[in-house]
Structure formats: C-alpha cells, structure tokens
N, C-alpha and C positions, 0 to 999 in steps of 0.2 A: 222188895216190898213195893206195892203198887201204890200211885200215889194221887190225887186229884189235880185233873187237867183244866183250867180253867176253860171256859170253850171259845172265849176271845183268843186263845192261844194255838188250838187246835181242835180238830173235828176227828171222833174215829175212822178206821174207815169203811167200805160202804159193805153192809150186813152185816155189821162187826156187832155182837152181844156184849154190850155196855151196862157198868153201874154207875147211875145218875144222882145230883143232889138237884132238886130245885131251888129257884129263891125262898121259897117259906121253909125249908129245911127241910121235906120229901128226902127220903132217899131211896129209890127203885133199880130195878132189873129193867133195860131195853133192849129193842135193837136199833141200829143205826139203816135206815134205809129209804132209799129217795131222798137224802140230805136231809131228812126229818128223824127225829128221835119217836120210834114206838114201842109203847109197851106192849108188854109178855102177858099172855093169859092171866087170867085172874083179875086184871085192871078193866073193867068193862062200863058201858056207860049206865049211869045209875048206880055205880058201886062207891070205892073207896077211889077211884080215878081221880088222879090230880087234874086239873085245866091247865095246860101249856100253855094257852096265853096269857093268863095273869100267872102264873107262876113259871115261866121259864126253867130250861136247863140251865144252870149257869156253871157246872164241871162236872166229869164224867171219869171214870178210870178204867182201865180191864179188867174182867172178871178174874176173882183169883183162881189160883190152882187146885185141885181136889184135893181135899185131905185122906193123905194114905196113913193107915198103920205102921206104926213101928218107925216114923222117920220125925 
C-alpha cells in the first residue's frame, strides 16, 4: 500500500509521476522535474490550477498500480 511522504522527509525522484497533497488539501497528479513539482495536463493557467506558492506540496506518494481484472 502506498503511503504519504511528507516532503521534509524526502523528494521523488527526478521525472518520477507523483500524487501530490497541498497545504489547503489539493490532491493532484504531477511530475517531479527540475527539483520542482509540475502538474499533468488539464491544470492550466486560468483553470482549476492550484498556486504553489501559497499553497505548497507538503507530501507526495507513487502512483498506484493498474487495476487488473480478476485479481
């Protein structure tokens, strides 16, 4: 079971596709890349886009596994 990382603790690592919580309780799809956390299509400016400055990552996990049939 995958578990939240707080990110004082550690950092993915680099391109790694991450699920993020922010401080105000966001919870998104990123990647990790250039030591910055970006989001995935669909988060655009002028949308639903959280702002990382006021609101930070504050822990992150790996994405889960596919759900297969029959297991």
């Amino acid at each position: 079971m995958n578990k939240w990382i707080p990110v004082t603790e550690k950092l993915p690592e680099e391109f790694e596709r991450v699920l993020v919580t922010l401080k105000n309780g966001f919870v998104g799809e990123v990647f990790y890349i250039n030591n910055k956390f970006k989001f995935i299509e669909g988060f655009k400016e002028g949308g639903l886009r959280p702002v990382f400055k006021d609101n930070p990552v504050i822990a992150w996990m790996e994405m889960p596994k596919a759900y297969k049939e029959g297991i």
